[in-house]
VEXGUMAR-439457 format. One line per 8 residues: their letters; for each residue x, y, z of C-alpha. Coordinates in pm, 1 decimal. Layout:
REM VEXGUMAR-439457
a) X/Y/Z ~ ... $
This chain:
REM VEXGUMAR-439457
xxxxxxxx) 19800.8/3762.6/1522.1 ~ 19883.9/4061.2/1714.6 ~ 20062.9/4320.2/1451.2 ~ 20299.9/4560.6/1595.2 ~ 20321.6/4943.5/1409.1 ~ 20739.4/4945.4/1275.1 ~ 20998.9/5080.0/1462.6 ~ 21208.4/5317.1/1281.1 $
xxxxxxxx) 21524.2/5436.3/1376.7 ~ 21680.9/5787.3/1228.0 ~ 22066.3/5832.8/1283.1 ~ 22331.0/6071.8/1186.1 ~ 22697.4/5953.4/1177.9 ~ 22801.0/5744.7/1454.9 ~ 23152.5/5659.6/1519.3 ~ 23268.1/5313.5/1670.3 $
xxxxxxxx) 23626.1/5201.7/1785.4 ~ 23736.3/4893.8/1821.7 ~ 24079.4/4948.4/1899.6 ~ 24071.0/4904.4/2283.5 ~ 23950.6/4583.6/2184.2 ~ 24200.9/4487.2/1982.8 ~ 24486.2/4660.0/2191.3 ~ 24358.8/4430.9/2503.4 $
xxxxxxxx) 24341.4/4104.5/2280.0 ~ 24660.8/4117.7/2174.9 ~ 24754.0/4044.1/2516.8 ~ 24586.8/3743.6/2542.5 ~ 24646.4/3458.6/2287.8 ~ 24284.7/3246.1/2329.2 ~ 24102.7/3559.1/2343.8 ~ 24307.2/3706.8/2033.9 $
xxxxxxxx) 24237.7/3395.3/1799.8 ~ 23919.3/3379.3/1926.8 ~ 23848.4/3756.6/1864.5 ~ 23984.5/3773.2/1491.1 ~ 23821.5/3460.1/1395.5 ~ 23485.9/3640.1/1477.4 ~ 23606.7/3960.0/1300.2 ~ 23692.5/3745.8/993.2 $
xxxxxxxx) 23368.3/3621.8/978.8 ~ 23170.8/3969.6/1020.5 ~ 23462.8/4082.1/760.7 ~ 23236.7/3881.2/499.7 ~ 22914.9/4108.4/553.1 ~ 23043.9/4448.8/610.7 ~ 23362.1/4429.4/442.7 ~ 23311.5/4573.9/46.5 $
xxxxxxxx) 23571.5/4333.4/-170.5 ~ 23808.6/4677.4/-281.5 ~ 23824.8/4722.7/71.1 ~ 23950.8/4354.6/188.3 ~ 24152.8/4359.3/-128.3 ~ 24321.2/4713.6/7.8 ~ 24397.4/4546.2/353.1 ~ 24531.8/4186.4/254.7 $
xxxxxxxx) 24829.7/4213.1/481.6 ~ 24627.7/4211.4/770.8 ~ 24400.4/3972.1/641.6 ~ 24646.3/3721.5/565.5 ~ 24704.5/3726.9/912.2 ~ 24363.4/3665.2/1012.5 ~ 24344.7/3384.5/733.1 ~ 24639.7/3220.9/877.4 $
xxxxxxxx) 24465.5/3160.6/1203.9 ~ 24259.4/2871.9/1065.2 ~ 24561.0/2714.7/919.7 ~ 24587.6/2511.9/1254.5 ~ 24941.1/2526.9/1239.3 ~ 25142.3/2858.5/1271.0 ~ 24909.7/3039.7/1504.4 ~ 24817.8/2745.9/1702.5 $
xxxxxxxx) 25115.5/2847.0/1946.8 ~ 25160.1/3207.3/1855.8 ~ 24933.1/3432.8/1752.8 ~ 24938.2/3753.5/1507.7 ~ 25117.2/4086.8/1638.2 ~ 24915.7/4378.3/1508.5 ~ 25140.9/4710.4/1458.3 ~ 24906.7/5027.9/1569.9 $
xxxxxxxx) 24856.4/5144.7/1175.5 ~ 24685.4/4777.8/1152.5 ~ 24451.4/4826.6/1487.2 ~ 24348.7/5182.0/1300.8 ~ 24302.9/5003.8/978.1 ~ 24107.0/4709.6/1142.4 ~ 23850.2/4971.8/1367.4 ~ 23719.5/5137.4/1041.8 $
xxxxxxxx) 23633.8/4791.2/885.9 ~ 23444.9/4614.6/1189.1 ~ 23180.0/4892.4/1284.9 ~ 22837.3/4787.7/1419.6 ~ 22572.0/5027.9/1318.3 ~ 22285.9/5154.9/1565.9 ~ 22047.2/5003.0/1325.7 ~ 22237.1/4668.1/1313.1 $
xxxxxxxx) 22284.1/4686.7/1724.5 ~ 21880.2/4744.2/1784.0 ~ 21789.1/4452.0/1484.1 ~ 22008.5/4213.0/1673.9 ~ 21882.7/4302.8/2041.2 ~ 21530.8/4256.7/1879.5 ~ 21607.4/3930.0/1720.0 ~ 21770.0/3795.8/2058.5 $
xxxxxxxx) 21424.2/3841.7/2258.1 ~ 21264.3/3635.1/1976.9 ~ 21109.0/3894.3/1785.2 ~ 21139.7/3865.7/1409.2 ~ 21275.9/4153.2/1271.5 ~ 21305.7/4336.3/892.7 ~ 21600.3/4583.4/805.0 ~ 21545.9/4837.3/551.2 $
xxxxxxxx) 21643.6/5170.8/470.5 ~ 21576.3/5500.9/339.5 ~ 21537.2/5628.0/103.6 ~ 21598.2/5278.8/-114.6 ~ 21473.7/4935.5/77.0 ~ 21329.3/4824.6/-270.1 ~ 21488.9/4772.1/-624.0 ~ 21325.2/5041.9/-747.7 $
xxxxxxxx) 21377.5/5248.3/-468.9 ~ 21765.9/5225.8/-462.8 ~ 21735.0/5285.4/-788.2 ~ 21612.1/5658.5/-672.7 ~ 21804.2/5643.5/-400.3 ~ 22098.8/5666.4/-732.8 ~ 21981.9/5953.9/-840.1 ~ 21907.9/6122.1/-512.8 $
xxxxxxxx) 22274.2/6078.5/-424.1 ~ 22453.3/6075.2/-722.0 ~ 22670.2/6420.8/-749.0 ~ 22522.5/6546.0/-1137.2 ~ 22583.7/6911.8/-1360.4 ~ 22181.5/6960.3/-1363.0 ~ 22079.2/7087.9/-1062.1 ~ 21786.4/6870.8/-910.5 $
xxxxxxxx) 21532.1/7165.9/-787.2 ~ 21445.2/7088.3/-437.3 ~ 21068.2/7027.2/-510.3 ~ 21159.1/6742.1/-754.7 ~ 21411.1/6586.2/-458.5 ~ 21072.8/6596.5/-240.5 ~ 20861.7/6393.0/-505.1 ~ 21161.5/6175.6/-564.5 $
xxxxxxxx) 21213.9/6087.5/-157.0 ~ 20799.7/6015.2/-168.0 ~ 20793.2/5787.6/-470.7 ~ 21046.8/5599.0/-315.4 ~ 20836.6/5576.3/33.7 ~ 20562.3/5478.5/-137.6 ~ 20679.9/5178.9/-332.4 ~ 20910.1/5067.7/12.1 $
xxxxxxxx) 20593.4/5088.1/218.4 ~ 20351.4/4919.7/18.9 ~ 20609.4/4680.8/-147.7 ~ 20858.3/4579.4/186.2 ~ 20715.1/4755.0/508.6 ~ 20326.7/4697.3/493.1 ~ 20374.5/4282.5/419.7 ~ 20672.2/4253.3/672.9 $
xxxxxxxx) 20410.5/4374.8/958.6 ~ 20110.5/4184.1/844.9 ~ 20316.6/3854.4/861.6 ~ 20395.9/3988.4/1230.0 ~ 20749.8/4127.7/1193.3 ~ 20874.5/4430.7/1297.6 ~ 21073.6/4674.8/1076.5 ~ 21395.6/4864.5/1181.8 $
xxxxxxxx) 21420.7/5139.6/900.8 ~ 21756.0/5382.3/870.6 ~ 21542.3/5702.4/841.9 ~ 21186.7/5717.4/764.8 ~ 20992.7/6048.6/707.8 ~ 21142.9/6233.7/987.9 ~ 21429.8/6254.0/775.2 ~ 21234.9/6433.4/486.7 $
xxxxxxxx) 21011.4/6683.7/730.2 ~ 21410.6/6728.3/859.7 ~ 21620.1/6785.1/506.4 ~ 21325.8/6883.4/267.7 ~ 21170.7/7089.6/518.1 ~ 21444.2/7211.4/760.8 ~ 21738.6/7202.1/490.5 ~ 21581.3/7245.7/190.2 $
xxxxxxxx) 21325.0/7516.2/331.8 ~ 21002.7/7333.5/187.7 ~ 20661.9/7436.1/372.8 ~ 20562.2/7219.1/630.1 ~ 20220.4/7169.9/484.3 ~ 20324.0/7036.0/153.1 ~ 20555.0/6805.5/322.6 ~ 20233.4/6647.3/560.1 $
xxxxxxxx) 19979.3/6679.3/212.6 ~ 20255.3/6381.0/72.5 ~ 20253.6/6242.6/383.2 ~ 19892.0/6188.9/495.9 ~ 19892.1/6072.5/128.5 ~ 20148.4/5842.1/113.4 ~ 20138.1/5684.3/472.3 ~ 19786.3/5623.5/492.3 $
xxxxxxxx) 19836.4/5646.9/938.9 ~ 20126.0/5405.4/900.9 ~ 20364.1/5576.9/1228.6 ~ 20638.1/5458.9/1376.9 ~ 20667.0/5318.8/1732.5 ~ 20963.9/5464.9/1842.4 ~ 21255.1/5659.7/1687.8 ~ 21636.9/5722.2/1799.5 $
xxxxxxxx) 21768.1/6069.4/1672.0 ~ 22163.6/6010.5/1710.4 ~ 22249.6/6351.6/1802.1 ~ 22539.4/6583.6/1804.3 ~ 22708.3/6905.9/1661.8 ~ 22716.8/7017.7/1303.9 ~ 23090.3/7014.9/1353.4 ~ 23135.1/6728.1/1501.1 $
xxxxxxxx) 22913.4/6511.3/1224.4 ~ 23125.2/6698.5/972.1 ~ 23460.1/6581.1/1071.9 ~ 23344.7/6248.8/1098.5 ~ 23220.6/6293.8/739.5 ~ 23545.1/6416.4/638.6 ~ 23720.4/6117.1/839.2 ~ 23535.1/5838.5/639.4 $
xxxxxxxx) 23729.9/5903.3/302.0 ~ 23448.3/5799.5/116.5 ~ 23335.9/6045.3/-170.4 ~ 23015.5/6261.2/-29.7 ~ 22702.1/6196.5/-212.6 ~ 22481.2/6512.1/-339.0 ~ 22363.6/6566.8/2.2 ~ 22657.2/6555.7/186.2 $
xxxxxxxx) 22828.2/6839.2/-59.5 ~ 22570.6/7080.3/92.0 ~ 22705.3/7397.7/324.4 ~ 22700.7/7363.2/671.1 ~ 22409.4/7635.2/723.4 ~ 22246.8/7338.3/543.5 ~ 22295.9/7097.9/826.4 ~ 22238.6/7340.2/1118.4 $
xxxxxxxx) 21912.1/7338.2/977.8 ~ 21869.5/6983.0/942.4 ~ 21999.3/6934.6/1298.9 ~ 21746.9/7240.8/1422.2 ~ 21458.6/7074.9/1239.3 ~ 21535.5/6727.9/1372.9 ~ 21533.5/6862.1/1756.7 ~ 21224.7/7004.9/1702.4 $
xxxxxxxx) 21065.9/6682.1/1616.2 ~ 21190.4/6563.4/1881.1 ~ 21108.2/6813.2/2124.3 ~ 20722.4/6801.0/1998.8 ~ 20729.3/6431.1/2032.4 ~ 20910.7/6319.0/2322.6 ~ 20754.6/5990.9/2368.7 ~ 20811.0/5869.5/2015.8 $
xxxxxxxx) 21180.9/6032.8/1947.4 ~ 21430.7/6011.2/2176.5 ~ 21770.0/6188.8/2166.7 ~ 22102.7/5974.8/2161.0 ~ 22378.2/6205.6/2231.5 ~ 22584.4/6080.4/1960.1 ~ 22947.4/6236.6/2101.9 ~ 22937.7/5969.4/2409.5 $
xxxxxxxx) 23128.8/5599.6/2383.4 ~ 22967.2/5331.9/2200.1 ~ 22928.3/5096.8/2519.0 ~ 22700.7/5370.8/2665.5 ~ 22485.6/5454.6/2351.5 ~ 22414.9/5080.9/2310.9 ~ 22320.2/5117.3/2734.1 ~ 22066.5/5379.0/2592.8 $
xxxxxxxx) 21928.6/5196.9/2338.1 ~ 21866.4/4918.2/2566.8 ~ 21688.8/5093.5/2815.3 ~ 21461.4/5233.1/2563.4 ~ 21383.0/4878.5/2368.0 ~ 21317.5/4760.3/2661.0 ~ 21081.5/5003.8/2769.8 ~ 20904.6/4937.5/2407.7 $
xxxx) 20879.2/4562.2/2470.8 ~ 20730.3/4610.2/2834.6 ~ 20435.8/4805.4/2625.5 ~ 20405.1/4585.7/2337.2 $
């Protein structure tokens, strides 16, 4: 059995709207039923239960449409605070977009993510995150972000690709040389001593750095309404140096990393990823 080396995908925050789609399928009654019966079902894997509970109005609505009944004539009018309500909830991630492409050319395919992808690595993924008093001192964050590599590779990544699959990873250990060693300011050559260490010449295939301006990321931070995690509090002379860091990888590697400008409409980043997947299936 042929075994394929993962591909791992690293992304900063990526906005997607729905709203032109639900703007246009109000228009139509087939295609609207149709539409929110489909978003009703992806509500049930995205959709965290505080969140559903916070929006029941419009999900009444979309309950109502399997009533057979009421909406079998008309269907639901959405006001434009429910379209905006309704495009934060149903957002397809980059990760979740290349998985699926995968999966659709018959390749079997693991998600995981970093750091985390293991119970004991979300458990350090907890205290990575977690805002706390005592200040974690940035070589401890560096051992922390390893230990958890370690057990996800040798508990999740290594079996998935000896039974054949491949792995789609949010971040992998670009994202450390990039915050630990571009944010955090951490030599370079303590960063690869872990790394030749802990990967043991595991590499990734291909890599999508979803790209765009300090700023930019920053408002859409500030747009989720979620509370930041301990990263996220950082300054933004933090992140410039992520970003800096991040485009130097990529820069160095060009045929492993390739740059998604992240500021352009979700139809044509998913164009972009497709070009390149395909491009990696054509060599695999």
């Amino acid at each position: 059995m042929e075994i394929y080396q993962p591909i791992f995908t690293t992304f900063v925050l990526v906005e997607e709207k729905l709203i032109q789609i639900l703007e246009k399928s109000k228009h139509n009654e087939k295609e609207n039923a149709a539409f929110l019966k489909r978003l009703k079902k992806q509500s049930k894997q995205n959709i965290d239960q505080s969140f559903h509970q916070e929006h029941d109005a419009v999900f009444d609505r979309i309950d109502c449409l399997d009533c057979g009944n009421c909406c079998s004539t008309t269907s639901p009018i959405f006001t434009d605070q429910d379209t905006k309500r309704l495009s934060k909830l149903f957002r397809v991630k980059p990760v979740q977009f290349i998985a699926e492409y995968l999966r659709g050319k018959g390749i079997d395919v693991l998600v995981t993510r970093e750091p985390g992808g293991t119970q004991l690595g979300e458990q350090v993924r907890n205290l990575l995150l977690t805002p706390r008093d005592e200040k974690m001192v940035d070589d401890a964050e560096l051992l922390l972000m390893f230990a958890a590599r370690v057990q996800h590779i040798q508990q999740k990544i290594l079996p998935a690709l000896n039974s054949g699959q491949w792995v789609v990873s949010d971040r992998f250990v670009d994202a450390t040389f990039a915050y630990q060693g571009g944010g955090r300011q951490i030599g370079r050559d303590r960063i690869d001593a872990l790394a030749k260490w802990s990967l043991q010449g595991l590499t990734t295939d291909l890599t999508f750095l979803f790209d765009l301006p300090v700023d930019v990321g920053l408002q859409r931070l500030g747009r989720r309404g979620n509370a930041k995690d301990r990263i996220e509090l950082e300054k933004r002379s933090f992140f410039d140096k992520v970003r800096n860091c991040y485009l130097q990888i990529a820069e160095a590697e060009p045929d492993r990393v390739k740059i998604i400008n992240a500021t352009q409409s979700v139809d044509n980043i998913q164009l972009q990823l497709t070009d390149h997947l395909k491009q990696l299936l054509e060599t695999a």
